[in-house]
C-alpha positions in Angstrom: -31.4 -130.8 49.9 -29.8 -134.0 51.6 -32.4 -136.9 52.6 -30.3 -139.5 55.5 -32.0 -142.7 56.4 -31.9 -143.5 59.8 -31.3 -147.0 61.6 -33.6 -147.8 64.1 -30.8 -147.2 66.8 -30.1 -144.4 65.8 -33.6 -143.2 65.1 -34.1 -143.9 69.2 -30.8 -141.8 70.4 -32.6 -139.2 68.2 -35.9 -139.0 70.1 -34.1 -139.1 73.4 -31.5 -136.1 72.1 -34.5 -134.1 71.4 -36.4 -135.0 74.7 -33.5 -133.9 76.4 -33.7 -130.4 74.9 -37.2 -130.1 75.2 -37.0 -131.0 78.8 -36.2 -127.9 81.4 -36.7 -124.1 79.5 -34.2 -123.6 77.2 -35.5 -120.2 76.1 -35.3 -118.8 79.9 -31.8 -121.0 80.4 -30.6 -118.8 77.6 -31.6 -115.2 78.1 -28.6 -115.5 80.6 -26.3 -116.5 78.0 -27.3 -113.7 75.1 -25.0 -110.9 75.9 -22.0 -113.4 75.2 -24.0 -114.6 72.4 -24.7 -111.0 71.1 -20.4 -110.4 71.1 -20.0 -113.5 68.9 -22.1 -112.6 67.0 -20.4 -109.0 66.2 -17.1 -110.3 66.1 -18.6 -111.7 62.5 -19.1 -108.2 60.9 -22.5 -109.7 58.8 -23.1 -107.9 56.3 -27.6 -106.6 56.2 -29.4 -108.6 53.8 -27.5 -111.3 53.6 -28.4 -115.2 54.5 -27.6 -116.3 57.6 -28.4 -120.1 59.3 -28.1 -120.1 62.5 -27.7 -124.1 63.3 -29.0 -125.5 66.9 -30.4 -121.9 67.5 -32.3 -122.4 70.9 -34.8 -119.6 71.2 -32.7 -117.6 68.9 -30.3 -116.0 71.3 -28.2 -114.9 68.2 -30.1 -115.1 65.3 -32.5 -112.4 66.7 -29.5 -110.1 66.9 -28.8 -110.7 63.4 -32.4 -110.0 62.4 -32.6 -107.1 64.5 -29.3 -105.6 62.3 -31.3 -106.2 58.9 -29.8 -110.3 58.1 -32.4 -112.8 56.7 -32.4 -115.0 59.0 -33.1 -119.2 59.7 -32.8 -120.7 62.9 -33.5 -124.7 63.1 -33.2 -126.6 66.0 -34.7 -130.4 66.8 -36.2 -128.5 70.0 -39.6 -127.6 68.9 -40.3 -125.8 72.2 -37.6 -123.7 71.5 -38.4 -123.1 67.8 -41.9 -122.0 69.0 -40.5 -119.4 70.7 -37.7 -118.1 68.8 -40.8 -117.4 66.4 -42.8 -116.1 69.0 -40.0 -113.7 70.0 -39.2 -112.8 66.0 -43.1 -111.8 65.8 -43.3 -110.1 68.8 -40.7 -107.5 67.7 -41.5 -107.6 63.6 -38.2 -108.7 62.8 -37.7 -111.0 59.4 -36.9 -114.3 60.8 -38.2 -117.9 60.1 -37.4 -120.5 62.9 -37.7 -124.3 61.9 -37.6 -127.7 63.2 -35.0 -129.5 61.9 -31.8 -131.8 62.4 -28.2 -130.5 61.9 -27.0 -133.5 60.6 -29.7 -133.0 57.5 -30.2 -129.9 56.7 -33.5 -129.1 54.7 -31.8 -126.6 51.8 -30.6 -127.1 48.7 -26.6 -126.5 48.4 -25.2 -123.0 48.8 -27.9 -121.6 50.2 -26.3 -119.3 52.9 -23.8 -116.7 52.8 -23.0 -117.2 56.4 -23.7 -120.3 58.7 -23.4 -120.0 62.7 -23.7 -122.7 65.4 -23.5 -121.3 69.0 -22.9 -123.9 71.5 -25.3 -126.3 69.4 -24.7 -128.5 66.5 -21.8 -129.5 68.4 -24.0 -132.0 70.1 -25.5 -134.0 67.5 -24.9 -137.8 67.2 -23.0 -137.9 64.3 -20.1 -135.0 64.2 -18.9 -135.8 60.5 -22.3 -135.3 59.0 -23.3 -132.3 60.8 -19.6 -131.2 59.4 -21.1 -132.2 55.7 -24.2 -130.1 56.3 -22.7 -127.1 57.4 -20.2 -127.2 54.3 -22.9 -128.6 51.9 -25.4 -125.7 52.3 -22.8 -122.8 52.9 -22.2 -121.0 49.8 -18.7 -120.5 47.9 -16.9 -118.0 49.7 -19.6 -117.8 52.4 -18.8 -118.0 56.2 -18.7 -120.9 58.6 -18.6 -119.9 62.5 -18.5 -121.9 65.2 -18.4 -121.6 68.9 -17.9 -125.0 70.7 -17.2 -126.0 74.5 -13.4 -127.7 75.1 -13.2 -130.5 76.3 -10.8 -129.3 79.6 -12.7 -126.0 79.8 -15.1 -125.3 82.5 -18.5 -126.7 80.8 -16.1 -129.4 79.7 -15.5 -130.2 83.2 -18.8 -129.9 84.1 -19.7 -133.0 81.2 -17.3 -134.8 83.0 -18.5 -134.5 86.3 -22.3 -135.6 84.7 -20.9 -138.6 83.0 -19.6 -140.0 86.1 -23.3 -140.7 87.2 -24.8 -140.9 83.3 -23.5 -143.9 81.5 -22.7 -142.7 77.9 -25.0 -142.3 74.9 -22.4 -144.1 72.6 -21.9 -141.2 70.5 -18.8 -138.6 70.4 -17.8 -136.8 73.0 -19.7 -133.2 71.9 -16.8 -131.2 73.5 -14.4 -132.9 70.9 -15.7 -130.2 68.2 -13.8 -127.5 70.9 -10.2 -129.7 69.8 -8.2 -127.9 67.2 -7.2 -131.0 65.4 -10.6 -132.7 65.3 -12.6 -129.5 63.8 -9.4 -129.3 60.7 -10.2 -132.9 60.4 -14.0 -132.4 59.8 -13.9 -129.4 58.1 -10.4 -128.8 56.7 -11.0 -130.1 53.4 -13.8 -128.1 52.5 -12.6 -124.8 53.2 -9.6 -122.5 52.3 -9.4 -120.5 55.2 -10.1 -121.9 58.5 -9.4 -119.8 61.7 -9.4 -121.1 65.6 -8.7 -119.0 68.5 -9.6 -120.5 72.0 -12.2 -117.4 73.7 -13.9 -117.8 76.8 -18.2 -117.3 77.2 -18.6 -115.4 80.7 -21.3 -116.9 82.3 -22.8 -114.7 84.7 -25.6 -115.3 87.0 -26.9 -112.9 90.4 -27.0 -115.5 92.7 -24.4 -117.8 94.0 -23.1 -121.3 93.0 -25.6 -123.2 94.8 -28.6 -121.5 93.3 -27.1 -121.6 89.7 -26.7 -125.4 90.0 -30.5 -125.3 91.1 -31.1 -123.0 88.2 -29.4 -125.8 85.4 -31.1 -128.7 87.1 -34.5 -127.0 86.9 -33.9 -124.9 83.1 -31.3 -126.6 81.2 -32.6 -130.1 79.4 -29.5 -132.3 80.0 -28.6 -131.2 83.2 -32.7 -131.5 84.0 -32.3 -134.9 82.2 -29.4 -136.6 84.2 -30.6 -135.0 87.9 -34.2 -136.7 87.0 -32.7 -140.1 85.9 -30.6 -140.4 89.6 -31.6 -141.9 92.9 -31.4 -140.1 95.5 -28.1 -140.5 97.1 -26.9 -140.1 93.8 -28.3 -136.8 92.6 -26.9 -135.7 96.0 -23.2 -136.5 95.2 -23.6 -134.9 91.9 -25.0 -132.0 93.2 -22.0 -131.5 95.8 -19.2 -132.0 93.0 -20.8 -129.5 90.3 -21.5 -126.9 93.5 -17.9 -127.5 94.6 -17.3 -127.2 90.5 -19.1 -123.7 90.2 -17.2 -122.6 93.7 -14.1 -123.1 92.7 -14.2 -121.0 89.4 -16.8 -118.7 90.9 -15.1 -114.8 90.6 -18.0 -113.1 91.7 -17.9 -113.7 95.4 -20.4 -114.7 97.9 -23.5 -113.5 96.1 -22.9 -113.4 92.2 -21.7 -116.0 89.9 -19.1 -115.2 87.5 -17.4 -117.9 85.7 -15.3 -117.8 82.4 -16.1 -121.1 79.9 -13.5 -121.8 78.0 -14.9 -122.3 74.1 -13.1 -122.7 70.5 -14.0 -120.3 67.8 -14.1 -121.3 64.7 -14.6 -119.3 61.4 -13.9 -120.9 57.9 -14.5 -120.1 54.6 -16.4 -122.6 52.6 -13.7 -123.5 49.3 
């Protein structure tokens, strides 16, 4: 078990982090995304009874599958909200999951303590990229699993960022969508593995209504998108909404009434040394 003292400044960025996810409904934001979640998931052929820790895990959108096939399964996020109802969720259909609040850059469990660790789209948004890097190594058993699925930077979500930050001045941390850049994930993790696979995938994001209505839907459900739109005048959360509509258009393949759009990601799957 790892214990990290935090500086005041960074102790601050933390509390608005998790603000941010508490803020919109994550758990309803993400039924939409579980099917894509659910084919991650079985691309990892884990084993039942093994244990899994699902990293950043929302509501559980794929730790649930992997307690529903028989897996022990954690989930932490910094989201308590969401942890409250991945819980809820796991006791509503018996399954044999525990959900925690905790941070991914400090991890409460001893070393080796999972055969497989996952991280869907989340701890690729903590602060501090090379200690969430150490975490997922340090509590990953020898010849355990490490997967990964994180946004690229010139993908479509990627693109999206970009169009927030315009509007958002930074946080001062990384660039999140630096963990979907080949290089930069060999450079965190590359000297604690032996095997370390990365294949660009896409995440099909599909939603039945059309690009207007799904930027309402983020703006209302998903905390940073909830979170930037609140912190605008305005004139300003105006523009913004034109440019990510326009965004969402111009990828849209589902036509006039449906939006279908394919998110670039990088998968990652490594084999803790």
């Amino acid at each position: 078990m790892n214990t990290i003292a935090i500086a005041p400044e960074m102790d601050s960025l933390k509390a608005r982090l998790k603000a941010t996810w508490m803020a919109g409904d994550y758990d309803l934001f993400s039924r939409y995304m579980e099917p894509e979640a659910r084919a991650f998931y079985e691309r990892l052929d884990i084993p039942a009874r093994c244990q899994l820790l699902d990293v950043a895990c929302g509501s559980g959108q794929l730790a649930l599958w992997a307690a529903r096939d028989g897996v022990n399964v954690t989930g932490v996020d910094i989201a308590v909200n969401s942890i409250r109802r991945a819980n809820a969720r796991a006791k509503a259909e018996g399954l044999k999951a525990r959900f925690l609040e905790a941070d991914a850059e400090d991890l409460p469990f001893e070393d080796g303590s999972f055969d497989v660790v996952t991280s869907l789209i989340g701890a690729m948004f903590a602060p501090r990229p090379e200690r969430v890097a150490r975490e997922l190594l340090r509590v990953c058993s020898p010849g355990g699993t490490i997967a990964m699925a994180n946004w690229t930077p010139k993908g479509f979500v990627g693109q999206m960022f970009t169009a927030i930050s315009k509007f958002i001045a930074p946080s001062g941390m990384p660039s999140p969508v630096l963990w979907g850049e080949p290089d930069v994930v060999r450079e965190r993790l590359g000297h604690g593995v032996f095997s370390l696979t990365l294949k660009r995938s896409h995440y099909l994001m599909s939603y039945p209504f059309p690009p207007a209505e799904v930027v309402t839907f983020f703006q209302q459900y998903y905390g940073p998108m909830n979170r930037a739109f609140a912190s605008l005048d305005e004139s300003a959360a105006k523009e913004l909404r034109e440019e990510l509509e326009a965004l969402w258009s111009a990828h849209n393949r589902g036509g006039d009434e449906l939006t279908v759009v394919a998110a670039e990601y990088l998968e990652v799957i490594a084999t803790r040394a």
